[in-house]
C-alpha positions in Angstrom: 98.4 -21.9 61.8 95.4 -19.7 60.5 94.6 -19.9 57.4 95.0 -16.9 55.1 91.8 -15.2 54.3 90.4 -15.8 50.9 90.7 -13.1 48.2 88.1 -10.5 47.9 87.4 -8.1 45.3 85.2 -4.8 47.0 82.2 -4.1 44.4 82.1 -1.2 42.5 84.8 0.8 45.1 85.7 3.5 42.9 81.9 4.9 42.8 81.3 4.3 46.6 84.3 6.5 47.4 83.2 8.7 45.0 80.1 9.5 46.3 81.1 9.4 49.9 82.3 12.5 51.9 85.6 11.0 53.0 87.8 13.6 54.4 90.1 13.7 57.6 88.0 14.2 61.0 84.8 12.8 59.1 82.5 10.3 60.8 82.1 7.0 58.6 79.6 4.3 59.3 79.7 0.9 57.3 76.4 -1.7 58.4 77.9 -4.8 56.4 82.0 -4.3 57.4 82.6 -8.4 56.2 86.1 -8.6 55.1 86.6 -4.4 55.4 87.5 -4.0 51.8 85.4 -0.6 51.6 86.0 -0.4 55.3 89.6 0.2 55.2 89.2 2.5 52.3 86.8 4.5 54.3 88.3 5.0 57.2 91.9 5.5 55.1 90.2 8.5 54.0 89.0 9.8 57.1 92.2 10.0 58.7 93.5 11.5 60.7 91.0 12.8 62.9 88.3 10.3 61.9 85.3 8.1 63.4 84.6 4.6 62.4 81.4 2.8 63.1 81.1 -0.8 61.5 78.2 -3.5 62.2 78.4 -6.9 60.6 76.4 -10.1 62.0 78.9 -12.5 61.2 81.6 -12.8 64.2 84.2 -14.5 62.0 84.1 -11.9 59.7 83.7 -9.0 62.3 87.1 -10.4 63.8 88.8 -10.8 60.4 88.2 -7.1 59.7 89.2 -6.5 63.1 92.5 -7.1 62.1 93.0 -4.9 59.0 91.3 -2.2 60.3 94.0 -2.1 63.5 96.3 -1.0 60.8 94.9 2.2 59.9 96.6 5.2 62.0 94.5 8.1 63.2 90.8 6.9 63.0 89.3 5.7 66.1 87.3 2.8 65.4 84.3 1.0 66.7 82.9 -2.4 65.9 79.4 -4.2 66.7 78.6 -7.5 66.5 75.0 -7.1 65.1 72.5 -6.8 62.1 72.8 -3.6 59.8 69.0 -3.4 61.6 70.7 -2.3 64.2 73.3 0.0 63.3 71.1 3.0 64.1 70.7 2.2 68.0 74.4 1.0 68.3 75.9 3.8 66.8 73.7 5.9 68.7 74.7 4.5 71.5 78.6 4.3 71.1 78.4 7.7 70.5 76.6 8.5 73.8 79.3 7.0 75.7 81.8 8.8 73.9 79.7 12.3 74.2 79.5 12.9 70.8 76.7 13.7 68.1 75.5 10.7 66.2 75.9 12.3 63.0 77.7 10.7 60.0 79.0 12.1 57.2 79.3 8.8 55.3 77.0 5.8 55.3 77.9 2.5 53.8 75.3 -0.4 53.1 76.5 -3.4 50.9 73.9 -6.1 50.9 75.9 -8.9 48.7 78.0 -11.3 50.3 82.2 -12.4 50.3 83.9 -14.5 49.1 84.9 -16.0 52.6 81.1 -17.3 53.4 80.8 -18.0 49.9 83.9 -20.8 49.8 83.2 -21.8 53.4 81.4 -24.9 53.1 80.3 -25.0 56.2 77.9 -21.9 56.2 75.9 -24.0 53.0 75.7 -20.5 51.1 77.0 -22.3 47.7 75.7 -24.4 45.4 79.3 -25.7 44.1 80.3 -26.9 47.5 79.3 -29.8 49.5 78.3 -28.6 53.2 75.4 -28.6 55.8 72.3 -26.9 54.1 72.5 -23.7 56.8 72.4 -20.5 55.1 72.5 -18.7 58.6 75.2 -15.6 58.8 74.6 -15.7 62.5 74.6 -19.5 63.5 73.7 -18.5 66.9 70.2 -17.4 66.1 67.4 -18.8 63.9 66.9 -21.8 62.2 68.9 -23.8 59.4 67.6 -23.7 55.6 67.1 -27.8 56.2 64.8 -27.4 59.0 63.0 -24.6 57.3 62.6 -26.4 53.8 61.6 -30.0 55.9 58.7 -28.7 57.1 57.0 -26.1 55.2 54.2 -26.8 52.9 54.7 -26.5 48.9 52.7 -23.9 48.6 54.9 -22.0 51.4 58.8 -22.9 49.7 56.9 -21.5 46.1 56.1 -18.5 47.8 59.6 -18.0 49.0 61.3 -19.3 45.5 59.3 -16.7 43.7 59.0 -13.7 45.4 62.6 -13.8 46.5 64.5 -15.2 43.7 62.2 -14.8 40.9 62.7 -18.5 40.3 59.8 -19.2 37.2 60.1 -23.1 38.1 59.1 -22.5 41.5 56.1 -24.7 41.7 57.8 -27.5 40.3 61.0 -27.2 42.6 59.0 -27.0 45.8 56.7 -30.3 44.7 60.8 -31.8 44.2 61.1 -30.9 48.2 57.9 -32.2 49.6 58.2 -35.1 47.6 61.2 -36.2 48.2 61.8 -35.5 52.1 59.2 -38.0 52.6 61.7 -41.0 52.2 65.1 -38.5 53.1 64.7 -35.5 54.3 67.1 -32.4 53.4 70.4 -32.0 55.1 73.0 -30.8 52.4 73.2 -28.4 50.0 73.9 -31.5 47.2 69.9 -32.5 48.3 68.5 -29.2 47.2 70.9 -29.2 43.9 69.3 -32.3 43.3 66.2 -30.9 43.7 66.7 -28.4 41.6 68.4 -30.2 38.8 65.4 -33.0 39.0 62.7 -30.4 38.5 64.2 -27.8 36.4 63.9 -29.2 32.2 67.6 -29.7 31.1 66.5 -28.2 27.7 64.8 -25.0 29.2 67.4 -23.8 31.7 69.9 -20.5 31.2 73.1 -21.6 29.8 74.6 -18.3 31.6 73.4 -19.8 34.9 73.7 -22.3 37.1 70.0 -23.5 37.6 70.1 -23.6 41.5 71.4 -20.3 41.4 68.2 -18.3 41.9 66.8 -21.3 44.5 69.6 -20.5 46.7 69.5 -16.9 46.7 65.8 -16.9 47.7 66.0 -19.4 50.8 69.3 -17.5 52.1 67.2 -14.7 52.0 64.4 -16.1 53.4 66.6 -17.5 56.3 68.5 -14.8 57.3 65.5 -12.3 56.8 67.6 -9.9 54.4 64.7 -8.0 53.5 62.7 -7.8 56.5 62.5 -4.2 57.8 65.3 -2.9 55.0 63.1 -0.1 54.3 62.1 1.2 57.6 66.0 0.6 58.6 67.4 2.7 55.5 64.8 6.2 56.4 66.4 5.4 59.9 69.9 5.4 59.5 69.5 8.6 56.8 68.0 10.5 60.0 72.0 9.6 61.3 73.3 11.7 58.0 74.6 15.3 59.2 74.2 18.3 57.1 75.5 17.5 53.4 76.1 13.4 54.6 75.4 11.2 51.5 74.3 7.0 52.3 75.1 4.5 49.7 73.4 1.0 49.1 74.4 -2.0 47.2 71.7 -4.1 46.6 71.8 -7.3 44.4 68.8 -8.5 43.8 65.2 -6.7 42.5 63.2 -7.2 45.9 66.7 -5.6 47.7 66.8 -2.7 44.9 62.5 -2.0 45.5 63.6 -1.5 49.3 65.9 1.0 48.8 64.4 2.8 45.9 61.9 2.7 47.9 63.2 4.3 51.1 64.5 6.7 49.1 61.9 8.4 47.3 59.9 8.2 50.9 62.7 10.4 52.2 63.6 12.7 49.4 59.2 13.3 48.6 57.8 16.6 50.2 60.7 19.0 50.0 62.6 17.0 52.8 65.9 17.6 53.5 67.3 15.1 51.3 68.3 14.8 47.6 68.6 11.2 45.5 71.9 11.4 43.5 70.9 8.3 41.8 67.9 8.7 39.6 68.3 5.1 38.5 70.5 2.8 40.4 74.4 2.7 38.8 76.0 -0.5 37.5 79.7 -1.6 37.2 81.6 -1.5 34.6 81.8 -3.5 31.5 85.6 -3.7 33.2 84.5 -4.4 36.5 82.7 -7.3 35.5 84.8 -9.3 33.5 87.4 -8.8 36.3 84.9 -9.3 38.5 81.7 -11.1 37.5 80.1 -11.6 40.8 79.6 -7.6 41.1 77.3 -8.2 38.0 73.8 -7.8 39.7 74.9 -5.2 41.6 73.0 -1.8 41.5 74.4 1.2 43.8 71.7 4.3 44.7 73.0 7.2 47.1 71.0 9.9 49.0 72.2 12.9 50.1 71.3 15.0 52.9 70.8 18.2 51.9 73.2 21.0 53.4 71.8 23.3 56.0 71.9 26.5 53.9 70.1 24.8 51.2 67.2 22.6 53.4 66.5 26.0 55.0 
């Protein structure tokens, strides 16, 4: 019997739908579908009449969301088995087939994870749970976080702890890792929480925190690339947003938030036909995160395309 699939709470879902055009017969496009929680609400709102475009790069989660997203009536839906990256070219090309503009009228980018890779021990996201140290959200490409953190030099893994998780005792943790693969090398995630815990001063760490948190946010990035190319790929996809289209972003993290603010600004500078309807990124609620404290880091920016009347 398959088990039932775990419970997750969509971040900040009343300001993404409020932003977004939703409206019968629009065209919806969601790079990150995971467990379809702003997926179903999407295309919900597009029906009937609608177009549904989703990416995500994890198949387990692609087939998950599948399934609720066969429930919705009225919206014909479409979904990839790919990288966000690559949403542009697939869409474009779904839409070829079909013999339809590639526009959208709503674009969806969350760049957080669920709660399903999250508790599964077996993709070695999570510090609480004992599991092979992976990271991967696509096992069948790349390498595992183990191979990656067994052979790079110290001055490499402090590179990666820094820039991508701001982690202050990066130095320190990254000696921990050389040092101790020597005599065992890394294979769970328990080897790099003792890592962690062995190089990170008991008296100076954030009671708020757990202190491997930031550690494994940066070598999950680092693995699956998150960042790579996030910029170029957002000023892509808003060349997919029709006439009056608005794109939101989720990011979690500063480097994630930089991309997009980023992107942004390129797009909106120079009279082009887009708007930012974020001038600094939106938070959840005080609400939101007490009923929900993993949406805490998250920051939510939106870009519109300007209508024709008005880019003319």
């Amino acid at each position: 019997m398959t088990a039932p699939a775990p419970h997750h709470v969509s971040v900040m879902m009343a300001e993404v739908l409020g932003y977004l055009p939703l409206r019968p017969g629009a065209v919806a496009l969601d790079g990150t579908v995971g467990l379809a929680g702003h997926s179903v609400a999407m295309a919900e709102r597009i029906a009937p009449g609608g177009f549904f475009f989703g990416t995500d790069w994890d198949e387990a989660m692609l087939a998950r969301a599948r399934e609720r997203l066969q429930a919705v009536v009225g919206v014909e839906i479409h979904l990839a088995h790919a990288d966000y990256r690559l949403l542009p070219e697939r869409f474009s090309s779904t839409c070829a087939s079909a013999g339809r503009p590639a526009l959208a009228d709503a674009i969806l980018l969350d760049l957080g994870l669920n709660n399903a890779q999250i508790e599964d021990p077996s993709y070695g996201i999570s510090f609480r749970t004992e599991g092979p140290l992976d990271m991967r959200m696509d096992r069948s490409v790349g390498e595992p976080a183990s191979a990656i953190l067994n052979r790079m030099s110290v001055g490499q893994i402090e590179q990666i702890l820094w820039d991508l998780g701001d982690e202050r005792w990066a130095r320190r943790i990254a000696q921990d890792i050389v040092e101790r693969r020597k005599t065992q090398p890394l294979r769970t995630t328990s080897d790099l929480v003792d890592c962690v815990q062995a190089a990170v001063p008991a008296a100076k760490r954030d009671p708020r925190l757990h202190p491997a948190t930031r550690t494994f946010q940066a070598v999950r990035i680092y693995v699956n690339q998150e960042i790579d190319g996030l910029q170029e790929c957002l000023e892509e996809m808003a060349g997919l947003l029709a006439p009056a289209g608005v794109m939101v972003v989720l990011a979690y993290h500063s480097g994630e938030d930089r991309a997009v603010k980023r992107a942004f600004q390129s797009l909106a500078r120079g009279g082009g036909p887009y708007e930012i309807l974020t001038p600094k990124p939106e938070r959840p609620s005080a609400e939101e995160v007490a009923a929900n404290p993993k949406s805490r880091s998250a920051l939510l920016r939106a870009l519109r395309r300007l209508p024709l009347e008005t880019a003319s």
